[in-house]
N, C-alpha and C positions, 0 to 999 in steps of 0.2 A: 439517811443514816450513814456514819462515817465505816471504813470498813476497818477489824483490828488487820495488825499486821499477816498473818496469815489467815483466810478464811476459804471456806469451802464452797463453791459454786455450784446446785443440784440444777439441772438440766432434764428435762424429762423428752423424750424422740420419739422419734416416730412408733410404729406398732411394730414388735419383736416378730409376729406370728400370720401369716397372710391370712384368709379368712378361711381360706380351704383350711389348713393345719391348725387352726383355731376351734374349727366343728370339730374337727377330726378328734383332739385331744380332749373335750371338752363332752364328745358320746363318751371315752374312753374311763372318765372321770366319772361321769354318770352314772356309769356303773355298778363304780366302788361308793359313789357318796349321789342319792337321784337327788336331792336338797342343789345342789349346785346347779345356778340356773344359765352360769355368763363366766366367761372366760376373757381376761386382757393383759397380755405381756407388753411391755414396752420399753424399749432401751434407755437407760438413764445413765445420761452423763457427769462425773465428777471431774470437776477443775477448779485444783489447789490453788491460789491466787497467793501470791506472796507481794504486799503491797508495797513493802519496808524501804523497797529501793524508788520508790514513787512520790514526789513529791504530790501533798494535800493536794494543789489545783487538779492533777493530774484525776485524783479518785474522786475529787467532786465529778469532774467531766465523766467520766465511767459511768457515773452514779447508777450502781449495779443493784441498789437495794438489800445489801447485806445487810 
């Protein structure tokens, strides 16, 4: 699929939270809510793509799946 002239790139990274500070937060939560069984943070990356100055071949070659 062709991309519009500006579109949005979601990215999703690596784990925000090591495992240690992961238990840790996640007894902490337990607490207040014992229903809560799993904990996952993870960085997510946004990149604004503005294609307008790109020629077609160009964002076939990309071909990012916008």
């Amino acid at each position: 699929m062709l991309a519009s002239p500006n579109s949005m790139l979601v990215l999703s990274g690596e784990s925000a939270l090591s495992e240690f500070r992961a238990n840790s937060l996640l007894s902490k939560i337990q607490i207040l809510v014992p229903k809560i069984t799993s904990l996952k943070a993870v960085y997510v990356h946004f990149v604004n793509l503005n294609f307008s100055c790109l020629s077609q071949d160009i964002i076939k070659q990309l071909d990012l799946n916008l």
